[in-house]
Every structure is written in C-alpha cells, then in structure tokens.
Biotite code that builds the C-alpha atoms (Angstrom):
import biotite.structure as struc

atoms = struc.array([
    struc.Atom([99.491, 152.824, 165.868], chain_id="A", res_id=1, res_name="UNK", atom_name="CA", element="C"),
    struc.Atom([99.176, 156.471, 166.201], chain_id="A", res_id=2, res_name="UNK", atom_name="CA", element="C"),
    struc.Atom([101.214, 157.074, 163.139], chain_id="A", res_id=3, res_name="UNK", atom_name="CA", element="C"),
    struc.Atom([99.817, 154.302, 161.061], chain_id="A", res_id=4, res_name="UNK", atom_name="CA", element="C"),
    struc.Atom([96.402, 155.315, 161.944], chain_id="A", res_id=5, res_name="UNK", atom_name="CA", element="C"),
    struc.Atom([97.275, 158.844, 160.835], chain_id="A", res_id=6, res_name="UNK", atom_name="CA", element="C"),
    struc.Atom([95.744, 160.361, 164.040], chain_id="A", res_id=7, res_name="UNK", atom_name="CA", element="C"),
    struc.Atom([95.381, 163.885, 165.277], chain_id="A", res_id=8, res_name="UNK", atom_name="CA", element="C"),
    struc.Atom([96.950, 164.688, 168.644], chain_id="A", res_id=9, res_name="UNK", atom_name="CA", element="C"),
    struc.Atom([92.985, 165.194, 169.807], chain_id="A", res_id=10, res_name="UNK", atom_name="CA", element="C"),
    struc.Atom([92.166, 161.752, 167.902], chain_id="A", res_id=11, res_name="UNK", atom_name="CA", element="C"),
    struc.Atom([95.283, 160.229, 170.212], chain_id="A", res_id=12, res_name="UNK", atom_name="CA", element="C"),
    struc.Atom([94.066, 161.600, 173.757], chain_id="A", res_id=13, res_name="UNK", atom_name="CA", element="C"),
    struc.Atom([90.538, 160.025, 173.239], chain_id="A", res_id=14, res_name="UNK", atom_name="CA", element="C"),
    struc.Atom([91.882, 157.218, 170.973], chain_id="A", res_id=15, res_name="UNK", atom_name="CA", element="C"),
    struc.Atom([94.457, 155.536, 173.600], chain_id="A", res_id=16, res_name="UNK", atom_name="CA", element="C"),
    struc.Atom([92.588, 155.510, 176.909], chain_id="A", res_id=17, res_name="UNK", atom_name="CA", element="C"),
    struc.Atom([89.685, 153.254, 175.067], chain_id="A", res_id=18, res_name="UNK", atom_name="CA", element="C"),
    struc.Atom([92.009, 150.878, 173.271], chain_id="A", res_id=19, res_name="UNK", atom_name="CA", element="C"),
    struc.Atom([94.177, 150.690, 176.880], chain_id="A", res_id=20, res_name="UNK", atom_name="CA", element="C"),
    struc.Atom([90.891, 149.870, 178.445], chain_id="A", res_id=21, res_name="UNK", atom_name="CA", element="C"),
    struc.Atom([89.717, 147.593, 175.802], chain_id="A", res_id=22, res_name="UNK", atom_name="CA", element="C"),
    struc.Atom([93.193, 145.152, 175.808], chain_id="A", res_id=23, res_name="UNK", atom_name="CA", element="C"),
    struc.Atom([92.834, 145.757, 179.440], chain_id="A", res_id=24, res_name="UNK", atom_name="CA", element="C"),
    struc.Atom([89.870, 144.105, 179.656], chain_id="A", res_id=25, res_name="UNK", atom_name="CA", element="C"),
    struc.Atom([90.623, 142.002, 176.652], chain_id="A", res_id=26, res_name="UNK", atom_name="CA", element="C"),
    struc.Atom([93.538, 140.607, 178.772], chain_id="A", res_id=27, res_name="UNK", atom_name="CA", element="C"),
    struc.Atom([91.814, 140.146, 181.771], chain_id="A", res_id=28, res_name="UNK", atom_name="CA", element="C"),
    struc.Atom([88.690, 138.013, 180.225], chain_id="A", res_id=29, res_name="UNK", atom_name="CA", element="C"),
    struc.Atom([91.764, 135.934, 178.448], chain_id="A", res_id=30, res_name="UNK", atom_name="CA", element="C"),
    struc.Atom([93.741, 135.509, 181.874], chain_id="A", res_id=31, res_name="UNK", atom_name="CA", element="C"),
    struc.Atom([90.316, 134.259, 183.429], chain_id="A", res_id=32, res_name="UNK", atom_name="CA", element="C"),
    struc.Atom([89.479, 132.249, 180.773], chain_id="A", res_id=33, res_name="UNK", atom_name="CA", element="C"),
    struc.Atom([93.151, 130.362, 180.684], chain_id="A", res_id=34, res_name="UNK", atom_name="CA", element="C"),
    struc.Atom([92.822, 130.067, 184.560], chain_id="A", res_id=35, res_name="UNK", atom_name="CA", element="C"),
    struc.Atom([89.328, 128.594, 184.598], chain_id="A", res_id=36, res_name="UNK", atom_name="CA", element="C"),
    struc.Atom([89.374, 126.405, 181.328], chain_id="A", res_id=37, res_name="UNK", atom_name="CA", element="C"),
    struc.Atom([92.114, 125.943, 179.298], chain_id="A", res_id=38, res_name="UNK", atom_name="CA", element="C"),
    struc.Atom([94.323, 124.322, 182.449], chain_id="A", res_id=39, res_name="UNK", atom_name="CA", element="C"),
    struc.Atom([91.130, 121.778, 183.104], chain_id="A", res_id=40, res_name="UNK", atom_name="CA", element="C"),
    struc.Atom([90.863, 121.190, 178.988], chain_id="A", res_id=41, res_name="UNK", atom_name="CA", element="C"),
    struc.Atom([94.348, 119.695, 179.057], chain_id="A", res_id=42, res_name="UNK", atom_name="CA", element="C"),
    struc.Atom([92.641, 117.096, 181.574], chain_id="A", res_id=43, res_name="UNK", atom_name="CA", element="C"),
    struc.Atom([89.498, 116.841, 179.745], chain_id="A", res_id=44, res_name="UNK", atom_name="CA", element="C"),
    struc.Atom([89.942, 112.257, 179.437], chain_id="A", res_id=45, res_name="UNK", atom_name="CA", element="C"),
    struc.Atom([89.445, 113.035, 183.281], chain_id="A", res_id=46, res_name="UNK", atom_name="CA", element="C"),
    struc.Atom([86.462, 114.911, 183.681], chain_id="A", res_id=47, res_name="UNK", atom_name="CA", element="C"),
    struc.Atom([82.415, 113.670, 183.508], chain_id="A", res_id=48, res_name="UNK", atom_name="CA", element="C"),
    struc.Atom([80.281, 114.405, 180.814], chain_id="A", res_id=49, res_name="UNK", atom_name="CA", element="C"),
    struc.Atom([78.690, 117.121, 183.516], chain_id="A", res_id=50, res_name="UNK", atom_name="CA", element="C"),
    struc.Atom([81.538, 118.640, 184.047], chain_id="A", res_id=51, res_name="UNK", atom_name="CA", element="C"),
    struc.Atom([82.989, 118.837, 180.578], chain_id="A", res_id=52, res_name="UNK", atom_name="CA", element="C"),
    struc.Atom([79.323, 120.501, 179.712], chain_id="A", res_id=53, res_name="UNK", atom_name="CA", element="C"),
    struc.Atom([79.562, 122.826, 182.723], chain_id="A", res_id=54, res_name="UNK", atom_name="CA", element="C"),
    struc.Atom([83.179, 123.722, 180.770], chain_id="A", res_id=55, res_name="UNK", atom_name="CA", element="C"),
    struc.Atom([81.890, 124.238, 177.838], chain_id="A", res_id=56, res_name="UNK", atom_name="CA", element="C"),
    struc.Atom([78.693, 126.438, 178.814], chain_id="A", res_id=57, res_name="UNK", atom_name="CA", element="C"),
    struc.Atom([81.906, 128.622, 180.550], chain_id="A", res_id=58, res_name="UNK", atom_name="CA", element="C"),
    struc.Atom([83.890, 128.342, 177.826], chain_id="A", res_id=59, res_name="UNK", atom_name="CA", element="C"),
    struc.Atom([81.000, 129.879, 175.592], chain_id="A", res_id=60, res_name="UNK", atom_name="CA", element="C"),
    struc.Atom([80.246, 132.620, 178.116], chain_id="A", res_id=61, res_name="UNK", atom_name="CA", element="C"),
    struc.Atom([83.699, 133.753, 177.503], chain_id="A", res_id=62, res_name="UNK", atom_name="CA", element="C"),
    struc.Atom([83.659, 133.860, 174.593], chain_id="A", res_id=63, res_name="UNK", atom_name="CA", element="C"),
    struc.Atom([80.201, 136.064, 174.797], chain_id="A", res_id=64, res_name="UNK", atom_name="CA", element="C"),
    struc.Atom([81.992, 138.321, 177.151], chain_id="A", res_id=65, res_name="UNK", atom_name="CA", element="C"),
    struc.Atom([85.096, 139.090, 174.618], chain_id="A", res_id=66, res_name="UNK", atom_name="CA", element="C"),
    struc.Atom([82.706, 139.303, 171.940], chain_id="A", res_id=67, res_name="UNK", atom_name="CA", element="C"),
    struc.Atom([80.773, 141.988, 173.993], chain_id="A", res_id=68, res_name="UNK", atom_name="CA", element="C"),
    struc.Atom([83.974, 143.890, 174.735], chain_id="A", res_id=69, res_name="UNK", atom_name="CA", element="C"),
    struc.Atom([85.064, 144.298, 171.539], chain_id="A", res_id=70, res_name="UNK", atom_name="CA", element="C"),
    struc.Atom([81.695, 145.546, 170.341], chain_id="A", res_id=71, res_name="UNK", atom_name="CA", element="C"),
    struc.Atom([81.308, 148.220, 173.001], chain_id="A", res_id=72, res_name="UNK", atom_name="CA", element="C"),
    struc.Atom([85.334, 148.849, 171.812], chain_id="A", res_id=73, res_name="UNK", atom_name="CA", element="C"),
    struc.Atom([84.235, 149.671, 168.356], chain_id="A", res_id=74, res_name="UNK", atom_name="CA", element="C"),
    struc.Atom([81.105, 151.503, 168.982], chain_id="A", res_id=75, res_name="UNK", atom_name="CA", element="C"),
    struc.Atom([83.220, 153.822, 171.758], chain_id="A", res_id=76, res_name="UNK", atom_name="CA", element="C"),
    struc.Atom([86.408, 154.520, 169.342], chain_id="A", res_id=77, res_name="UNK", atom_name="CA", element="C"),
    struc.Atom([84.209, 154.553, 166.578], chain_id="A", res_id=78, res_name="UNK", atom_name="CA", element="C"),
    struc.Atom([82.932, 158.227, 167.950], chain_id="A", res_id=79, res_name="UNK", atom_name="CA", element="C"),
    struc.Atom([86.239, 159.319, 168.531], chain_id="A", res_id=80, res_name="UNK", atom_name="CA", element="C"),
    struc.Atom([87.912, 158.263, 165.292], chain_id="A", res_id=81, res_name="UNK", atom_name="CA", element="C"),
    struc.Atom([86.559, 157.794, 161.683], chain_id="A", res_id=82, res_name="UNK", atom_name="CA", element="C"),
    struc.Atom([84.861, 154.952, 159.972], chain_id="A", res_id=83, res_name="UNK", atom_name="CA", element="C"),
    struc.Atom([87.660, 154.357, 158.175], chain_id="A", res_id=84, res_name="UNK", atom_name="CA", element="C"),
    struc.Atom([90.363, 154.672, 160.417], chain_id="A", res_id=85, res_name="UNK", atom_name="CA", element="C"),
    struc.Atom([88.383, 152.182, 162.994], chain_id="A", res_id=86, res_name="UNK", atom_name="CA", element="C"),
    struc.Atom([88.754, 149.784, 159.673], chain_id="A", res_id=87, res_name="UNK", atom_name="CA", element="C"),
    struc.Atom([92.723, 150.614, 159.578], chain_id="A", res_id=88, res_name="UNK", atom_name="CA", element="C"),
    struc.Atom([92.846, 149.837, 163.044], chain_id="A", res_id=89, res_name="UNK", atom_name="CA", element="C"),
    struc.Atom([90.994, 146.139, 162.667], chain_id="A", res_id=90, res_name="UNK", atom_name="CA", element="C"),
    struc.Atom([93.290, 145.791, 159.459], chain_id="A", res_id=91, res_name="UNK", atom_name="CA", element="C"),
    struc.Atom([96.428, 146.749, 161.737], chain_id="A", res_id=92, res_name="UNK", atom_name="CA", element="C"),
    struc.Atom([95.733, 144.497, 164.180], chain_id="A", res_id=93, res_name="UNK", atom_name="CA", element="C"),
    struc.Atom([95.133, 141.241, 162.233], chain_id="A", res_id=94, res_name="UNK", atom_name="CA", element="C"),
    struc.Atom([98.350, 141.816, 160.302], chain_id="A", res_id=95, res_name="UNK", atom_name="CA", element="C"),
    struc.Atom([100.072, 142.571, 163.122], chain_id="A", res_id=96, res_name="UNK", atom_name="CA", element="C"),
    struc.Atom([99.033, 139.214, 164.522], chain_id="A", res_id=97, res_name="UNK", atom_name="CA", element="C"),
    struc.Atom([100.142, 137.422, 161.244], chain_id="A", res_id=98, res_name="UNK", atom_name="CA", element="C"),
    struc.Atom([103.489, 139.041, 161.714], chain_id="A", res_id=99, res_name="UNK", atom_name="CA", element="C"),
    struc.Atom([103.792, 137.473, 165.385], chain_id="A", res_id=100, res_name="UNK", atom_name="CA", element="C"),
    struc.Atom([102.413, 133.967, 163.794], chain_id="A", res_id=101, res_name="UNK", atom_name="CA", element="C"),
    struc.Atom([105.156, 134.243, 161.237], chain_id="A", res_id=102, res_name="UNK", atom_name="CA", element="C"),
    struc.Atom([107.587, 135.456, 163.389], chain_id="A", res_id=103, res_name="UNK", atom_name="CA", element="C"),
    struc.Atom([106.845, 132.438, 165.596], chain_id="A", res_id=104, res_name="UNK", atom_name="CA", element="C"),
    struc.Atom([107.083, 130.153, 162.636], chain_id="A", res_id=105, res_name="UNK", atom_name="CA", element="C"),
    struc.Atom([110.670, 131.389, 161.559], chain_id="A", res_id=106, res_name="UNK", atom_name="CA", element="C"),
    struc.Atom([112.150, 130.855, 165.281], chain_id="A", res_id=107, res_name="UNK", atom_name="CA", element="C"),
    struc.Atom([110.951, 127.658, 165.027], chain_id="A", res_id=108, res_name="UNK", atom_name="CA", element="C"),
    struc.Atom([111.918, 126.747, 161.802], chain_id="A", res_id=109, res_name="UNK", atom_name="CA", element="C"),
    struc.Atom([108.768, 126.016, 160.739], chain_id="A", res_id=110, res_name="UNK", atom_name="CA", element="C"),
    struc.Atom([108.552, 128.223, 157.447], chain_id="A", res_id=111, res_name="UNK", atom_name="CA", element="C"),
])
C-alpha cells in the first residue's frame, strides 16, 4: 500500500496507525455484527415478526456504525495524505477486493 500509494516515510508514520485503527474497528463492528445477526438470519423461518424487526433495526445500526467509521477514516487520513492519494487508496482497495472475489471464483472453478 505504501508503495502503491507513493507515500513519504512521514506520509507512512501518520498514514498506518489510522488505517490499522480503522480495519481494527472495521473488523470488530463486522465480528459483532456476524455474532449478533448473521448466525440468527440463517434461522430467520424461526423467528416472530418482532424479532425479525428487532434484527433488522440492529442490522441497520450496523450498518450506521461502519458507515460512520469509514467517514471519520477518510476525514482523519484525508489530513495526513492528499486528496488524491485518499482516492488511490479507495481505488486500491476495491480492486483489491475484486482480486480476492476472482481469486475465489478460480479455486472454485467458477470462472
């Protein structure tokens, strides 16, 4: 990242300790989320109309709380590197997540 990104070594001490925070965090909301939700979704033909709304108003404040933490990502690294470069780093990302979905498809054989 640091080389695609074409950071300085002072861009790279402030850059890494947000982004480690942010998929800290990222990771953490995700965990909950999975631990809360998606195990009781899988059961959902077993569950009332209450509680399938009481899992859904959850499963929105989730995804509030992953929305806020990438915001407060992006405004934070956003002072320590360029506009631009915060743009490379959203482009890096989603192809880098592409790769992994192809990558998954191949093993598969699912082309």
């Amino acid at each position: 990242m640091t080389e695609r990104l074409d950071l300085s070594s002072k861009e790279a001490q402030e850059f890494w300790p947000l982004y480690n925070k942010y998929e800290e965090d990222r990771n953490d909301l995700r965990r909950k989320q999975h631990e809360e939700i998606r195990t009781k979704i899988r059961n959902v033909n077993d569950i009332s109309e209450k509680e399938a709304k009481e899992l859904l108003d959850r499963y929105l404040k989730y995804e509030q709380d992953e929305e806020k933490v990438e915001k407060q990502f992006l405004e934070s690294v956003s002072k320590v590197i360029s506009a631009r470069k915060t743009m490379l780093l959203l482009r890096s990302e989603e192809e880098f997540k592409k790769e992994l979905i192809k990558r998954y498809h191949e093993r598969r054989g699912n082309r």
